[in-house]
Backbone bond lengths (Angstrom), bond angles and torsions (degrees), N, CA, C in turn:
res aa  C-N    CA-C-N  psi(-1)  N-CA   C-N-CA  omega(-1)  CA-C   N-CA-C  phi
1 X - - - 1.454 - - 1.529 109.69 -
2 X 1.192 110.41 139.79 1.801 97.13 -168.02 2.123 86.70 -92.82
3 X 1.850 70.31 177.98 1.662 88.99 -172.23 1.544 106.78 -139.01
4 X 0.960 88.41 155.98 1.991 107.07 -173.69 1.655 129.63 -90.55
5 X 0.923 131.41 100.38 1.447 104.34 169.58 1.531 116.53 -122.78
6 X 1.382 101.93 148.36 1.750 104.45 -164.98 1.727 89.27 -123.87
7 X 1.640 108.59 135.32 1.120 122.76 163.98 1.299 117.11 -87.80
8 X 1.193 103.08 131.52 1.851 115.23 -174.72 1.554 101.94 -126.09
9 X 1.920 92.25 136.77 1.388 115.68 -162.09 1.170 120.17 -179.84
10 X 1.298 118.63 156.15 1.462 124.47 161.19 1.329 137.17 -78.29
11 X 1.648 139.31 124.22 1.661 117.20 -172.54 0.864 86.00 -33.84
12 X 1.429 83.58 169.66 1.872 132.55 171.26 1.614 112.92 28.51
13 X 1.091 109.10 58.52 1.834 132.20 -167.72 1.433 122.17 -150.25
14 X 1.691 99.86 24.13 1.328 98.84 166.91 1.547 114.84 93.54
15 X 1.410 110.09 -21.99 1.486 109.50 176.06 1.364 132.38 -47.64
16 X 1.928 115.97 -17.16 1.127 123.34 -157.09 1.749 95.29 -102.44
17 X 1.213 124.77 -24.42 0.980 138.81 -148.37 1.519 100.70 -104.90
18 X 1.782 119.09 -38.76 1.393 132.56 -179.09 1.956 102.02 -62.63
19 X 1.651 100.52 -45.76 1.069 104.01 -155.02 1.820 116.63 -88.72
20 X 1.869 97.46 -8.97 1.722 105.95 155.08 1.697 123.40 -70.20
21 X 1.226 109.21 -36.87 1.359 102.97 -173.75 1.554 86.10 -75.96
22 X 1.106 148.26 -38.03 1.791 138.04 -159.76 1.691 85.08 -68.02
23 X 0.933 113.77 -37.63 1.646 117.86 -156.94 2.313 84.51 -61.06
24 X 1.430 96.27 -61.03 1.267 106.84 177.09 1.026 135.04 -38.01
25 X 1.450 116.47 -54.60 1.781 120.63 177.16 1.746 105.41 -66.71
26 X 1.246 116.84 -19.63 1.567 111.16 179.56 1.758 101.04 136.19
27 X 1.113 124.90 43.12 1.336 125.47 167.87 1.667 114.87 -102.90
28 X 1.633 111.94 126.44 1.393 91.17 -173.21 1.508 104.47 -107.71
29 X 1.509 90.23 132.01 1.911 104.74 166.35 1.536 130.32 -90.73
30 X 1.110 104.34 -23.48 1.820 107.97 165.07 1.488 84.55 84.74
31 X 1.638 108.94 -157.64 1.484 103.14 -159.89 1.485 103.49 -79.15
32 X 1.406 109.37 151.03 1.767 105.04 -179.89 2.000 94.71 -160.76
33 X 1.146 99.08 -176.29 1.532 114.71 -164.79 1.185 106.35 -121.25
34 X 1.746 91.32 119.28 1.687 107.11 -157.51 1.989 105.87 -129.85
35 X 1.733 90.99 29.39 1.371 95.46 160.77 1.155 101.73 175.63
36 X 1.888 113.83 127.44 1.777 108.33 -176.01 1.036 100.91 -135.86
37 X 1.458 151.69 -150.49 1.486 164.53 -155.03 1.616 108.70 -108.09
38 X 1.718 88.15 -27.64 1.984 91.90 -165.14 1.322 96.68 -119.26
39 X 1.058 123.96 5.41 1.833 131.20 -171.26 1.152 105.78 -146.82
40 X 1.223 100.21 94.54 1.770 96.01 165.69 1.328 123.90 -56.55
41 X 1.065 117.65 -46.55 1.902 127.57 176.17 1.300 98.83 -78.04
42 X 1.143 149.59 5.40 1.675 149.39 172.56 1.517 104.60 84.57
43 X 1.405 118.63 176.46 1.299 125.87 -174.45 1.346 106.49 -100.64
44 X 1.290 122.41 -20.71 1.805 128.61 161.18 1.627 82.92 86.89
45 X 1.292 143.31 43.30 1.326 142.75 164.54 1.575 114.73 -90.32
46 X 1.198 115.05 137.06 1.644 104.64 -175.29 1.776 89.09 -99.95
47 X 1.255 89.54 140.02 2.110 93.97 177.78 1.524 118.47 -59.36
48 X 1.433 107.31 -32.54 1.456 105.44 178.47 1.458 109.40 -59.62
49 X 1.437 120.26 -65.47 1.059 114.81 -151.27 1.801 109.02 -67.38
50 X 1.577 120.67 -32.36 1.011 130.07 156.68 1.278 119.46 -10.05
51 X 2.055 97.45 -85.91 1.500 106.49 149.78 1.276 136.22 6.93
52 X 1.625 98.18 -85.17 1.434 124.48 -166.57 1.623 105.22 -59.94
53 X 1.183 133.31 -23.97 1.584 161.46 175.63 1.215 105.89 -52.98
54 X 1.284 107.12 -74.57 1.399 146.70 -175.04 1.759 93.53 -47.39
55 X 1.569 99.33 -68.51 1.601 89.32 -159.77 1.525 112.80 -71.04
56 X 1.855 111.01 -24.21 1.006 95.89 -168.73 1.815 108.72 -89.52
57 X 1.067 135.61 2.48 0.950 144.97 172.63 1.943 102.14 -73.45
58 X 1.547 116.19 -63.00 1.544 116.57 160.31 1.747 117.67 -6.16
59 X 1.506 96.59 -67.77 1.315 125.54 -146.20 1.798 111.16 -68.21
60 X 2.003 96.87 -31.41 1.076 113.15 165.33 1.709 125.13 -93.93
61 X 1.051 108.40 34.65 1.703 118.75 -163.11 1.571 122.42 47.55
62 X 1.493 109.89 54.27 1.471 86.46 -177.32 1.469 95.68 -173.51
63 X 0.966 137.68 158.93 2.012 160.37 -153.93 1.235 85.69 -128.60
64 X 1.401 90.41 173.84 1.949 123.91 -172.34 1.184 93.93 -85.26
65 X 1.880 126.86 -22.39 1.536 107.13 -165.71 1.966 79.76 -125.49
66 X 0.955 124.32 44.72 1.872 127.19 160.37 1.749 95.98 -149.83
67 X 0.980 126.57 78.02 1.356 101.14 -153.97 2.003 93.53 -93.16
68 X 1.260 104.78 145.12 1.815 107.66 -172.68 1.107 106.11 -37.75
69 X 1.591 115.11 -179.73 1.574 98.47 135.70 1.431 127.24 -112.00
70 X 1.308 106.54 4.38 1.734 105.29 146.11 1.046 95.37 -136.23
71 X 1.434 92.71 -171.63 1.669 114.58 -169.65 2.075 101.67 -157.87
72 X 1.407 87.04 123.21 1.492 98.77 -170.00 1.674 88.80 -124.65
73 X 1.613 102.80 138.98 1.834 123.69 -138.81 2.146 74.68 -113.18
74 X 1.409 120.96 97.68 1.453 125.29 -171.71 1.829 86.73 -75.40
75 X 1.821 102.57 164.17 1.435 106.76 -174.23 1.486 118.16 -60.12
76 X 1.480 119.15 -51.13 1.508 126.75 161.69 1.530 130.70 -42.03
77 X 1.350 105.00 -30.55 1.979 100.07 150.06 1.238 126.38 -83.30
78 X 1.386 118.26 -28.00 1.307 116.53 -177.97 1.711 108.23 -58.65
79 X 1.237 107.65 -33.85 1.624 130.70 -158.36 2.075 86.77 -81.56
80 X 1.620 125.55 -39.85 1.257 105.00 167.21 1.213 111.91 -74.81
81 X 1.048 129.06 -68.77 1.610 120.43 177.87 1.547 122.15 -16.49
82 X 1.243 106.71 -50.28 1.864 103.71 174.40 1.410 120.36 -71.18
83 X 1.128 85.52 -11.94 2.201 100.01 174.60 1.471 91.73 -78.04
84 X 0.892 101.24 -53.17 1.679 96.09 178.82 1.240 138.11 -56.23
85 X 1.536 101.68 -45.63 1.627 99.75 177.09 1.270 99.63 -88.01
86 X 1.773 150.16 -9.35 1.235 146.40 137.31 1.568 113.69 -5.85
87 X 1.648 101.40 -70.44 1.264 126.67 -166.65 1.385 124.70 -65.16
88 X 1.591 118.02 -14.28 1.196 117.19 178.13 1.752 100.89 -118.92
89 X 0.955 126.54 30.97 1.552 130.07 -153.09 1.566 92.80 -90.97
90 X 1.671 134.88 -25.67 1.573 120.79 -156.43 1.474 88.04 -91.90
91 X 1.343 126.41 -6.33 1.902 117.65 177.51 1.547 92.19 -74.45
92 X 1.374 101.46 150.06 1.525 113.47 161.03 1.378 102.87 -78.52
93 X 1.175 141.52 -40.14 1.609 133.13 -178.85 1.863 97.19 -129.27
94 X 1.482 94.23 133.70 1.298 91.64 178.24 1.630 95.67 -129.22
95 X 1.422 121.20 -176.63 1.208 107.71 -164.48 1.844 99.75 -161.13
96 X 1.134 109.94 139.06 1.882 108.19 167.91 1.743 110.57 -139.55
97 X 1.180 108.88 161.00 1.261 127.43 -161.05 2.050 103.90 -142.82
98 X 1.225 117.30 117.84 1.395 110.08 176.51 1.997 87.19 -166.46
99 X 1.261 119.05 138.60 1.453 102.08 -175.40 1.486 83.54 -98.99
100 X 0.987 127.71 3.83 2.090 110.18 167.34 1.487 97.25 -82.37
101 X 1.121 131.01 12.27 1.246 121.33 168.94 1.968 123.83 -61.03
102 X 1.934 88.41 -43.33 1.119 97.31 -178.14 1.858 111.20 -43.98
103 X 1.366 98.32 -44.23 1.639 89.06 -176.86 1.476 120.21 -83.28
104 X 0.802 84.53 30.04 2.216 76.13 174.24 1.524 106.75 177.53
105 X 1.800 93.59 53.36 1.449 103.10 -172.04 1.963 105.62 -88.56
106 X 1.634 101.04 -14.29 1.442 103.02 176.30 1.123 109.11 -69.80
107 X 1.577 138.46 -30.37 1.267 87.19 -166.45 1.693 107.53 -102.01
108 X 1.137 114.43 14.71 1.879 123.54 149.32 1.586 98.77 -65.62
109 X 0.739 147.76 -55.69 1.710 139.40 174.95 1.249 113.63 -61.43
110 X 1.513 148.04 -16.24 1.066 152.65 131.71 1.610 133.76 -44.44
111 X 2.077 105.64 -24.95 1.320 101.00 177.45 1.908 92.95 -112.44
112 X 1.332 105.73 -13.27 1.981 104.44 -167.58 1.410 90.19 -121.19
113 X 1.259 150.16 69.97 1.117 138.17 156.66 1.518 147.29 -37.91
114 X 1.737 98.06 -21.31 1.085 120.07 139.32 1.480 149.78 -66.36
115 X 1.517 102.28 -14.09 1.361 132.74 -163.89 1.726 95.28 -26.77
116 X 1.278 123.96 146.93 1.735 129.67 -169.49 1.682 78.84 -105.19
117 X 1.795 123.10 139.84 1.563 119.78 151.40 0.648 136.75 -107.53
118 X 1.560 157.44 157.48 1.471 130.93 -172.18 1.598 92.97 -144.93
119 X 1.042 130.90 146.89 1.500 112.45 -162.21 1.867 87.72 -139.64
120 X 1.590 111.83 146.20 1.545 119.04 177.44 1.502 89.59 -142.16
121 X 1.565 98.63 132.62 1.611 116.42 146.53 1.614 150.17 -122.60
122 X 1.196 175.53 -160.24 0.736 165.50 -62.41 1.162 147.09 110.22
123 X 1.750 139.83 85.79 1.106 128.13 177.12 1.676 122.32 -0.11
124 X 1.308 152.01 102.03 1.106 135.87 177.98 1.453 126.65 -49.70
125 X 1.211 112.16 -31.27 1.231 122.63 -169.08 2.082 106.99 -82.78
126 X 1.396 104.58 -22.20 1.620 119.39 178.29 1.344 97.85 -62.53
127 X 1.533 102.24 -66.72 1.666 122.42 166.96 1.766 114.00 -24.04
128 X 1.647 103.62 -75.29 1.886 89.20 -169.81 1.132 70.74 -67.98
129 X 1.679 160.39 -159.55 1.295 149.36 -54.00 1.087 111.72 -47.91
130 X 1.097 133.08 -42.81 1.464 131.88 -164.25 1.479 97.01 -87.62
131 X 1.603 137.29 -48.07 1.456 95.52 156.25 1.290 151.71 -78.73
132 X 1.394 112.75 17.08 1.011 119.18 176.87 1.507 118.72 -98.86
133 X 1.565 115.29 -10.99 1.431 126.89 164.54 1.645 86.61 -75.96
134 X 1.012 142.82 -51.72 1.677 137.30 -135.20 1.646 94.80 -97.14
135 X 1.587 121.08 -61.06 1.319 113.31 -176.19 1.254 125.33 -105.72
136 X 1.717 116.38 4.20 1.342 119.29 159.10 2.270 88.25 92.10
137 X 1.071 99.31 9.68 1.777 94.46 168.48 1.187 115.24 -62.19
138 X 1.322 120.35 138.41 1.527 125.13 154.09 1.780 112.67 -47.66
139 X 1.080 110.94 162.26 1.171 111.89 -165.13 1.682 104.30 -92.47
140 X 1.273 121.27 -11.57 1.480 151.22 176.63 1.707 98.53 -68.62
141 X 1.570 112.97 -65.82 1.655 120.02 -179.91 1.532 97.19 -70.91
142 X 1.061 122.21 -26.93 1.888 104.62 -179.68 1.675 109.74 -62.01
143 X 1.549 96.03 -60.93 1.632 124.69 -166.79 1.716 80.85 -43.72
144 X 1.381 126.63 -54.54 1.778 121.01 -152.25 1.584 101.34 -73.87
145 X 1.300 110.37 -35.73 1.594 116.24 179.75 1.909 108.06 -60.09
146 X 1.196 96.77 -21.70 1.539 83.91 -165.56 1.230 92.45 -92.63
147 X 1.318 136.01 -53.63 1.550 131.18 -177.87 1.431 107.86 -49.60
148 X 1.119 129.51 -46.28 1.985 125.32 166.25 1.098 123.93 -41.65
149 X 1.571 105.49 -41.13 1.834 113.35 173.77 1.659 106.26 -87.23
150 X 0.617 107.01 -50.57 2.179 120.06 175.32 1.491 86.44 -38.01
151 X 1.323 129.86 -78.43 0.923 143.76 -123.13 2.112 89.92 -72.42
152 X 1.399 108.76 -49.28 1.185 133.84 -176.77 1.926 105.65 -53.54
153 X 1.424 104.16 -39.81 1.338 97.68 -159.64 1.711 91.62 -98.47
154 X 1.037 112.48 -43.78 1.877 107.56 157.22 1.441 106.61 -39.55
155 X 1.226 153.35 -62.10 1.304 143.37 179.67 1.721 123.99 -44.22
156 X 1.631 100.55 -56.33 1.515 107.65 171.07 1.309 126.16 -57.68
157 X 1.498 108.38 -23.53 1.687 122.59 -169.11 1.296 86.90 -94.16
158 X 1.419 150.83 -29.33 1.587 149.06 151.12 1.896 84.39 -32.70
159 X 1.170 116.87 -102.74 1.550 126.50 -173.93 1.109 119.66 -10.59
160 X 1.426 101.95 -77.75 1.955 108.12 -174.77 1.202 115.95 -71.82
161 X 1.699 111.29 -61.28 1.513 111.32 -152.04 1.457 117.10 91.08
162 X 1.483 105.01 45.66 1.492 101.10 -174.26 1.608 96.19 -104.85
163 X 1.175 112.60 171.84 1.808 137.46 -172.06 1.081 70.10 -61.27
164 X 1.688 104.41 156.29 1.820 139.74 149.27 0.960 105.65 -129.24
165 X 1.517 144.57 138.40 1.095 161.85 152.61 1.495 104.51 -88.24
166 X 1.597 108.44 149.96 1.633 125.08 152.99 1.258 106.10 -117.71
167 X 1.306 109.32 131.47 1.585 135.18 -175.55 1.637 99.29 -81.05
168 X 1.473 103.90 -13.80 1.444 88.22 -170.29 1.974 93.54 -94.61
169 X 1.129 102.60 -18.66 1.843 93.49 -178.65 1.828 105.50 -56.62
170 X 1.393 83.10 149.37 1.776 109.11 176.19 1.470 102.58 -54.79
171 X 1.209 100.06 -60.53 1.738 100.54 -178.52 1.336 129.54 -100.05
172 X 1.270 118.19 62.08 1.871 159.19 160.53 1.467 80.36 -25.75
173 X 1.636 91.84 -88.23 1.655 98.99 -161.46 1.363 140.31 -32.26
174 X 1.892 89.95 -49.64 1.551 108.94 -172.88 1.731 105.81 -61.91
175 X 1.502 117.15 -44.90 1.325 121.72 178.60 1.440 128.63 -76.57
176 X 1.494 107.39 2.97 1.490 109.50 161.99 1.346 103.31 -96.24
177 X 0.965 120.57 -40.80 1.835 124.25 159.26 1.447 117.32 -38.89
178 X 1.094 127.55 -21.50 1.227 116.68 -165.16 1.696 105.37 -128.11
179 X 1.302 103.87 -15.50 1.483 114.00 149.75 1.912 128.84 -59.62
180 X 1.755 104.35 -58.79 1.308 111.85 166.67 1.616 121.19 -56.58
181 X 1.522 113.88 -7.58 1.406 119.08 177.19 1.639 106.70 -65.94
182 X 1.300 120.47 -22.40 1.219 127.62 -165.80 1.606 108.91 -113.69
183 X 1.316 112.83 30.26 1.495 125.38 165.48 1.343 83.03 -115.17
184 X 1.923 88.23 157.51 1.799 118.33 148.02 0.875 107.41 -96.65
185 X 1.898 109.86 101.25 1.171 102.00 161.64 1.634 121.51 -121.74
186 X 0.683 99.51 161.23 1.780 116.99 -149.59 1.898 84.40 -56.85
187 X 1.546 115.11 -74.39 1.327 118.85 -167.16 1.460 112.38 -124.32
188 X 1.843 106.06 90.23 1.143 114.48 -155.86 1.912 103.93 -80.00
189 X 1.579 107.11 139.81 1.524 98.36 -163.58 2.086 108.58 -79.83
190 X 1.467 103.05 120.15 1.406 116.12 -173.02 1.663 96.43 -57.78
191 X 1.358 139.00 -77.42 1.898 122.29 179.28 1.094 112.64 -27.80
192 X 1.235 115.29 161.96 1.333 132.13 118.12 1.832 125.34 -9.87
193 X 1.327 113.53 110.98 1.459 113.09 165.69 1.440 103.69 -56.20
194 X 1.476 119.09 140.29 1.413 140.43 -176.62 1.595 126.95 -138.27
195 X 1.828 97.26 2.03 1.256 92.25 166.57 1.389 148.91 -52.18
196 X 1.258 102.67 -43.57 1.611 131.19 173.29 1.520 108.56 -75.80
197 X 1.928 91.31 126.13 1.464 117.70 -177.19 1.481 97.92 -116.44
198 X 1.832 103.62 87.66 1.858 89.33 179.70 1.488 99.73 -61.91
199 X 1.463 157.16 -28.83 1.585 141.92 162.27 1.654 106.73 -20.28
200 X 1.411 142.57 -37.69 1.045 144.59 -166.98 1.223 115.51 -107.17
201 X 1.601 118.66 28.55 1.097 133.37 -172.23 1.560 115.82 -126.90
202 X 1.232 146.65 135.73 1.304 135.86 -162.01 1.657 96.47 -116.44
203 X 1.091 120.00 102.82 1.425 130.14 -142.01 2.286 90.20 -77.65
204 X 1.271 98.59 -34.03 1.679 85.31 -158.61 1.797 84.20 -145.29
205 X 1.163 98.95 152.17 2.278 116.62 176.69 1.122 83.73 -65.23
206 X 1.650 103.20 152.55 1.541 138.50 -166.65 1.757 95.28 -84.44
207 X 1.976 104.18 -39.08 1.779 117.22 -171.42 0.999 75.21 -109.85
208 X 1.737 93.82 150.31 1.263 118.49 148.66 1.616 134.56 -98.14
209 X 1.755 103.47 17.59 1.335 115.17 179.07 1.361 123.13 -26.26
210 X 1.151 138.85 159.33 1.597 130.05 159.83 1.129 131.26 -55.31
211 X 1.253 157.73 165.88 1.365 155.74 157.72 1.719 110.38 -81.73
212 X 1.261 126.50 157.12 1.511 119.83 176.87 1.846 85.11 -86.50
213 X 1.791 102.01 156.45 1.124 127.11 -179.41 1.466 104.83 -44.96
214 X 1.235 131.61 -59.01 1.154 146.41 -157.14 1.272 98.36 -64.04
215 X 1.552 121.00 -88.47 1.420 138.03 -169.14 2.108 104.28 -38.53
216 X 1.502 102.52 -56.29 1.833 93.83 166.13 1.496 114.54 -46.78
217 X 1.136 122.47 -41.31 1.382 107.79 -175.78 1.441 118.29 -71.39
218 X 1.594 97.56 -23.05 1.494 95.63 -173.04 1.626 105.90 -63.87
219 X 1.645 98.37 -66.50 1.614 100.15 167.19 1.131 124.17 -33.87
220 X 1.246 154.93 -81.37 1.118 151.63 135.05 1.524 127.70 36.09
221 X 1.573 106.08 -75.22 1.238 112.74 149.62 1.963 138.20 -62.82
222 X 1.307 100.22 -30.70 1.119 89.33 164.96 1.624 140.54 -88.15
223 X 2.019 97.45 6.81 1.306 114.11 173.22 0.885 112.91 -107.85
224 X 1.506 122.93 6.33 1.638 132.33 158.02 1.573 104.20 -66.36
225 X 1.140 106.44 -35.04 1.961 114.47 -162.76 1.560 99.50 -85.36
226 X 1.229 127.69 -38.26 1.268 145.20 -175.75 1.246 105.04 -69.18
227 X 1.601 124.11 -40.44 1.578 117.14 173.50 1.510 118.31 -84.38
């Protein structure tokens, strides 16, 4: 019976980068985007499900960067979504990557109950820089975007107990390597993973401003789980 795994994350937090090497050791993504303006190696996003993000996020008043505060999965998405996981069903491990996932990851746990998670985070402050080079955000709307999603993937990791990664650790690679050891995967890759170009990585914040009380703790804690 094949199996699923969805990477959960915040933009610009490593998600694109977690979810190439998965692509690598033998995870299948079906069609996805493997070169953009802000990613040289692509964001490994499949357009549908993007899409499906997109609209169903619309539908509930709210964007990837307003995100609702719920999100109710209407009958006509539910009905794409199963087209979807239909479509990747002959891989033994299949795999998706979208960081609007974080918000409307229930009702994917409603059709994959099994769903596998793998969770990556990010200095906050790396985070708003990088959207604020990419979408021109204040560094104020970045900092709030990341605590909304942080905050989201700290809750689920309450639930499951799935892996967290830090994008900012030295050894990214080695520990996604040693994570995919614990998939079935059909054709496990004999090298070395080689996806990851730490050169394309902005190792430390440009400011050294403070963090708000809250958001440090959040980080904090979720790089306790990550180590």
């Amino acid at each position: 019976m094949s199996e699923a795994v969805a990477v959960l994350g915040m933009h610009r937090s490593g998600t694109s980068c977690l979810t190439g090497l998965l692509e690598q050791a033998g995870v299948f993504l079906g069609t996805v985007a493997t070169k953009s303006g802000w990613n040289a190696r692509g964001n490994r996003e499949n357009p549908q499900i993007m899409q499906l993000h997109e609209d169903l996020l619309g539908v509930n008043g709210g964007s990837w960067e307003a995100p609702p505060a719920s999100v109710v999965w209407p009958a006509e998405l539910r009905l794409v979504r199963d087209r979807i996981i239909r479509g990747h069903q002959h891989a033994p491990v299949w795999g998706f990557k979208d960081p609007r996932t974080l918000l409307v990851l229930e009702g994917w746990l409603a059709a994959l109950p099994a769903l596998y998670l793998v969770g990556v985070l990010r200095h906050p402050l790396l985070v708003a820089e990088s959207l604020q080079r990419r979408n021109g955000f204040s560094l104020e709307k970045g900092l709030e975007l990341w605590r909304v999603y942080n905050e989201k993937l700290l809750a689920f990791h309450g639930r499951f107990k799935f892996p967290i990664l830090s994008f900012d650790d030295a050894a990214f690679t080695d520990k996604v390597a040693r994570l995919t050891a614990g998939l079935p995967l059909a054709t496990p890759r004999a090298s070395p993973l080689d996806f990851f170009d730490p050169d394309l990585r902005h190792a430390a914040p440009s400011t050294d401003r403070p963090l708000a009380d809250e958001t440090e703790r959040l980080y904090l804690t979720l790089r306790e789980i990550a180590a």
